[in-house]
Structures are given as structure tokens and as C-alpha cells.
C-alpha positions as CSV (number, residue, x, y, z in Angstrom):
1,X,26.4,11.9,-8.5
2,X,24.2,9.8,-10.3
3,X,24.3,7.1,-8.5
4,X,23.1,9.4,-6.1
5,X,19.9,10.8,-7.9
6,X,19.0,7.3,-9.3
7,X,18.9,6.0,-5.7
8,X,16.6,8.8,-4.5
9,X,14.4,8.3,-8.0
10,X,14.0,4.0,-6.8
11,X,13.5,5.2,-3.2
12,X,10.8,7.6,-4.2
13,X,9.0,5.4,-6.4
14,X,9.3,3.1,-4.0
15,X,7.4,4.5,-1.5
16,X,5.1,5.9,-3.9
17,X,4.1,2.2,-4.3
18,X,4.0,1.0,-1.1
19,X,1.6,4.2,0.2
20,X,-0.2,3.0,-2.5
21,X,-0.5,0.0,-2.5
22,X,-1.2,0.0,1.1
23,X,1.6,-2.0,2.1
24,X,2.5,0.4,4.7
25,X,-0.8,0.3,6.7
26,X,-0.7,-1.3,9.6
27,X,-4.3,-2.8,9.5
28,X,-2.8,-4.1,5.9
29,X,-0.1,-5.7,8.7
30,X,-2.1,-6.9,11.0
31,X,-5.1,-8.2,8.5
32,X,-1.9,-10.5,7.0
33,X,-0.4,-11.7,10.5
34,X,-4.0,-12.5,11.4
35,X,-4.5,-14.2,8.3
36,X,-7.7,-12.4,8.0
37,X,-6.5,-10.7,3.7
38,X,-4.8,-12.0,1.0
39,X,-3.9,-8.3,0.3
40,X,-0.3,-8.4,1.2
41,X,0.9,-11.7,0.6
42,X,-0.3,-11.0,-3.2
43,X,1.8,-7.6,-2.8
44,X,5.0,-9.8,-1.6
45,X,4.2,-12.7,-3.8
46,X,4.1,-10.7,-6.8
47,X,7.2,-8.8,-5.8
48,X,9.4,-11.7,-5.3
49,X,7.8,-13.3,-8.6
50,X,8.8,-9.7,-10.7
51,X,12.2,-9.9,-8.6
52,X,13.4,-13.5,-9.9
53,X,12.3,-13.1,-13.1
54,X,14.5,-9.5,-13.3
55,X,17.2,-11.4,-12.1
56,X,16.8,-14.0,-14.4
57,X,16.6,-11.4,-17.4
58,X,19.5,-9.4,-16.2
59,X,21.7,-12.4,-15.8
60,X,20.1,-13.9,-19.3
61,X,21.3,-10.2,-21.0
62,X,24.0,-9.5,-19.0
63,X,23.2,-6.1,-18.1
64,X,25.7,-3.6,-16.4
65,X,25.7,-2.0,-13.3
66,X,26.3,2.1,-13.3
67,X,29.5,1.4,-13.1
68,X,29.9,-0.6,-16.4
69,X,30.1,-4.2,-13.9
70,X,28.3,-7.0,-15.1
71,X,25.1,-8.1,-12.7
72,X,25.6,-10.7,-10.3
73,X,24.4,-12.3,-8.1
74,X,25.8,-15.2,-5.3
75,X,23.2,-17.1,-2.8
76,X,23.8,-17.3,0.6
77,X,24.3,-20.8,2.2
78,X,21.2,-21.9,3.8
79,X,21.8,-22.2,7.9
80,X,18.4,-22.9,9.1
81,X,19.1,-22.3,12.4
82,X,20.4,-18.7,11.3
83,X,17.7,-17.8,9.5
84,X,14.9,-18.9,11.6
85,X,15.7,-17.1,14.3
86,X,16.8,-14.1,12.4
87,X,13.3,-14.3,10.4
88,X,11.6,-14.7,13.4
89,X,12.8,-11.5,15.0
90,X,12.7,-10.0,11.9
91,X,9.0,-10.8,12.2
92,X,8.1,-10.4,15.5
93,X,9.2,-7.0,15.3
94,X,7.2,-6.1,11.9
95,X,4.2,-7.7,13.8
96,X,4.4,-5.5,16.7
97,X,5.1,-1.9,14.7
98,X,3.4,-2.8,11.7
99,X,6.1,-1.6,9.8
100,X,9.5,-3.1,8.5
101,X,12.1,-0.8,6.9
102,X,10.7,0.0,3.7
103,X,7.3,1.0,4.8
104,X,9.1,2.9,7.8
105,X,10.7,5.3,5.4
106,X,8.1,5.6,3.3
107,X,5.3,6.6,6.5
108,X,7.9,9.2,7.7
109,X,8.2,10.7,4.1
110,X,4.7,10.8,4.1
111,X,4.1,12.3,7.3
112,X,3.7,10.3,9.8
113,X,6.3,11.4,12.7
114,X,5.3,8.4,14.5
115,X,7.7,6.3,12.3
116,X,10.7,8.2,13.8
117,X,10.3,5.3,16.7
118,X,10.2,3.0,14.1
119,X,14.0,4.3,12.9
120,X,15.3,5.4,16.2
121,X,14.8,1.3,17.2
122,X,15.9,0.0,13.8
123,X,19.1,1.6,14.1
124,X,19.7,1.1,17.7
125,X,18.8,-3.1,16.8
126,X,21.5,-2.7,14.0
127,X,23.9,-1.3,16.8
128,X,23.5,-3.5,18.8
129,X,23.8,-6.4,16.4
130,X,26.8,-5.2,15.5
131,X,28.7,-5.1,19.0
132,X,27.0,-8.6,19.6
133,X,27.5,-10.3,16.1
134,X,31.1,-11.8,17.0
135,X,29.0,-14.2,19.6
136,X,26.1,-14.9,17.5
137,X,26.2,-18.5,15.4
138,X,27.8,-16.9,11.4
């Protein structure tokens, strides 16, 4: 159970910050697709900064998990061929909704039934991954 209530405490905060921060707007979006602000690559730059350097201090002071398991972490391989085209639709798709999963949630919490086509799609994409992924190059 408390694994439970400390998800929906991150998930909370976490969409308390990205209302906040703006990082669910889509002019924020579009302003960074268009290269026209600095706004949210600063907002993703500084998150992956503060990520690594978590990581880095979790690994450094071994801290444990809820469930008392040391903190790891294992990088993927790099297949370029994978990830550009997964980042690309990945992409494309943020660049047409304005929104990407996080934000998504976050709009709907905050009101904004709009997003509800946002999730319907998201989930019917994962679907569909899923029956296709067998014939997709692992």
C-alpha cells in the first residue's frame, strides 16, 4: 500500500510541476519545435542534468528501493536505427498534440477533457505496438 500512495504523491507533484512550469502548454511545445524559446529545452536540460546526478548519488550511497533492493541501473544497447525511428515517432507525435505522456496526464488532472484524445491514442499506439512488435527490428 505504500508503494501505492508514494506513486500517487511523485505523480502529483509531478504534474504540479509541469502545470507550472508550463511544460504542458502546447504554445511552450510548439515555441520549442519551432525553435522560437529556450523555455523547454532548459526544463528538459535541467531534468536530465538533476536525473544523472540522482543516479549518480543513489548508486554512490547505495540507496534501497521500498522494497529494501539496492538501486540499479543497466543501459540499453545503443541500435541507432531503433531509436531513431522510435524517437522520431515518438516526436512526431508530441509535435502534433503538443503533449507527450507526462503532460497528458497532468492536462486531464487539471481539467482539460481534451487530453482524453491524447490517452485514448497513446494506449491504442501501445496496442498496437504490441501485436506488431514480433516484426519490428529488437
Amino acid at each position: 500500500m505504500m508503494k501505492i500512495v508514494s506513486f500517487f504523491i511523485v505523480g502529483i507533484f509531478f504534474g504540479v510541476i509541469l502545470i507550472k512550469s508550463e511544460a504542458a502548454s502546447w504554445f511552450r511545445i510548439i515555441e520549442m519545435f519551432r525553435f522560437e524559446s529556450f523555455h523547454m529545452y532548459g526544463i528538459i536540460g535541467t531534468a536530465v542534468v538533476l536525473g544523472a546526478g540522482l543516479i549518480y548519488l543513489m548508486k554512490k550511497y547505495r540507496v534501497k528501493t521500498l522494497e529494501g533492493k539496492e538501486v540499479s541501473y543497466t543501459p540499453m544497447k545503443l541500435n541507432p536505427t531503433r531509436h531513431l525511428l522510435a524517437g522520431g515517432i515518438f516526436g512526431l507525435g508530441w509535435a502534433i498534440t503538443g503533449s507527450c505522456p507526462g503532460p497528458m496526464f497532468a492536462l486531464l488532472g487539471n481539467g482539460f477533457l481534451f487530453a482524453l484524445i491524447f490517452l485514448v491514442s497513446a494506449t491504442l499506439g501501445t496496442f498496437v505496438y504490441g501485436v506488431v512488435k514480433d516484426k519490428l527490428p529488437h
